[in-house]
C-alpha positions as CSV (number, residue, x, y, z in Angstrom):
1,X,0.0,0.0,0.0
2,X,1.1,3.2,-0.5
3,X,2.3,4.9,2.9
4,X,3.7,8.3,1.9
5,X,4.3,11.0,-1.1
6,X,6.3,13.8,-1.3
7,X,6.8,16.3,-3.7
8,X,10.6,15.9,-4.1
9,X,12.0,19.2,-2.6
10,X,13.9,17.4,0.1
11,X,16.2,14.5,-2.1
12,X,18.9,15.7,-4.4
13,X,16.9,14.5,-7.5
14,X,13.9,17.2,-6.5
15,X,11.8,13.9,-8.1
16,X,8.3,13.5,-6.0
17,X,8.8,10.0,-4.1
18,X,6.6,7.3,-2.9
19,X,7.3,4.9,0.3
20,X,5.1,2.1,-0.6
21,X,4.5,-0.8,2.4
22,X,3.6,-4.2,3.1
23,X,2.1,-4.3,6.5
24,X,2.1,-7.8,6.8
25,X,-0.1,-10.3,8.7
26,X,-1.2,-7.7,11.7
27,X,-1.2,-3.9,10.2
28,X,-2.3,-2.6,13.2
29,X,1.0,-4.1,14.8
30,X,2.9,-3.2,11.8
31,X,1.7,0.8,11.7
32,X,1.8,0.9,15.1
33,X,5.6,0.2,15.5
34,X,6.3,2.9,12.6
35,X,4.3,5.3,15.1
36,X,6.6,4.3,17.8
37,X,9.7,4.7,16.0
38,X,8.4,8.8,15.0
39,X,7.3,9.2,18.4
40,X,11.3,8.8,19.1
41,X,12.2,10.7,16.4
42,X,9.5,13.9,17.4
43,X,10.8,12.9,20.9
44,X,14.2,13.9,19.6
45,X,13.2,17.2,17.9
46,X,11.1,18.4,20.8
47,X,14.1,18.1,22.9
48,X,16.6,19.6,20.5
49,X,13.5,23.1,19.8
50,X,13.7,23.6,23.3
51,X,17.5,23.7,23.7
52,X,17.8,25.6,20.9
53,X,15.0,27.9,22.2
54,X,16.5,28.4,25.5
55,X,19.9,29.7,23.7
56,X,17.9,31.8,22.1
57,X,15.9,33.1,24.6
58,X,19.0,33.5,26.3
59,X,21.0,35.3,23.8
60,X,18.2,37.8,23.3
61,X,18.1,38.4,26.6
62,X,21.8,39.3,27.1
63,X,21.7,41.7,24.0
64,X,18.3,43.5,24.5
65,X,19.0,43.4,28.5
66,X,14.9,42.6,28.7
67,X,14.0,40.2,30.7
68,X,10.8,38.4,28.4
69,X,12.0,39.1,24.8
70,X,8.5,39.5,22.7
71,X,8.3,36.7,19.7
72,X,9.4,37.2,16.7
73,X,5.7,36.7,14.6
74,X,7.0,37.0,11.0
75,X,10.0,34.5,11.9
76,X,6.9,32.0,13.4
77,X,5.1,32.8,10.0
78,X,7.7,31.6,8.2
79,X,8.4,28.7,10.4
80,X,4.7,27.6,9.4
81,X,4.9,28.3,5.9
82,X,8.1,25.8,5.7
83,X,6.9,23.2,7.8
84,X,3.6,23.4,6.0
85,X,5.3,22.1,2.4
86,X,6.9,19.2,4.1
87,X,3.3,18.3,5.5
88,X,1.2,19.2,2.8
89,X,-1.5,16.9,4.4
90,X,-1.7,18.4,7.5
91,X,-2.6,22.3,5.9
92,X,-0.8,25.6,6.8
93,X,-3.6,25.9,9.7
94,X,-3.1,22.8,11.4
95,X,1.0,23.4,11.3
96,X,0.3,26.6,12.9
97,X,-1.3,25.4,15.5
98,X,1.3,23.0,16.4
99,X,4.4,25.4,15.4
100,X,2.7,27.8,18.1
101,X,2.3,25.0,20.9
102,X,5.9,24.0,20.2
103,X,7.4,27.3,20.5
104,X,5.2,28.2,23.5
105,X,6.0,25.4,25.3
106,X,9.7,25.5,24.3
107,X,9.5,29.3,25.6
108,X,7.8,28.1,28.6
109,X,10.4,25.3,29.4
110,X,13.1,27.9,28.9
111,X,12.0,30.5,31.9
């Protein structure tokens, strides 16, 4: 069955690609374990946004000498809009929901 499909912008070919699967006996099982194995890999990236939020946060800090720096709304924008073509399936809407509970939280984790 086919799994995923992308447009192409991320391989060196810029060729759309398609992950087909065979799920096997049990899919549930089967899709299941792929979930588990992104959950690691989101797992992985949440970690890594909210140190690279914190050094951030904290150089802003040292070079505005305020102690809350305000967010930067065009930069999220942008965020959304590139985050958005890698999950065209998802909708710019949807990615900004999650882009602004990421950085929020990341913000949050970083007082």
């Amino acid at each position: 069955m086919e799994l995923e499909r992308t447009d192409g912008t991320a391989n060196e070919e810029h060729a759309p690609d398609l992950k087909m699967v065979w799920p096997g006996g049990d899919p549930l099982a089967y899709f299941r374990s792929l979930i588990d194995d992104v959950d690691l890999v989101l797992g992985d990236v949440l970690a890594r946004r909210a140190a690279l939020t914190r050094a951030v946060r904290d150089h802003k800090r040292a070079a505005s000498a305020v102690a809350d720096p305000a967010r930067d709304a065009e930069r999220e924008r942008e965020i959304v809009e590139r985050v958005a073509r890698i999950a065209p399936e998802l909708g710019p809407e949807r990615v900004a929901r999650i882009v602004h509970t990421v950085i929020s939280e990341s913000l949050d984790a970083s007082k």
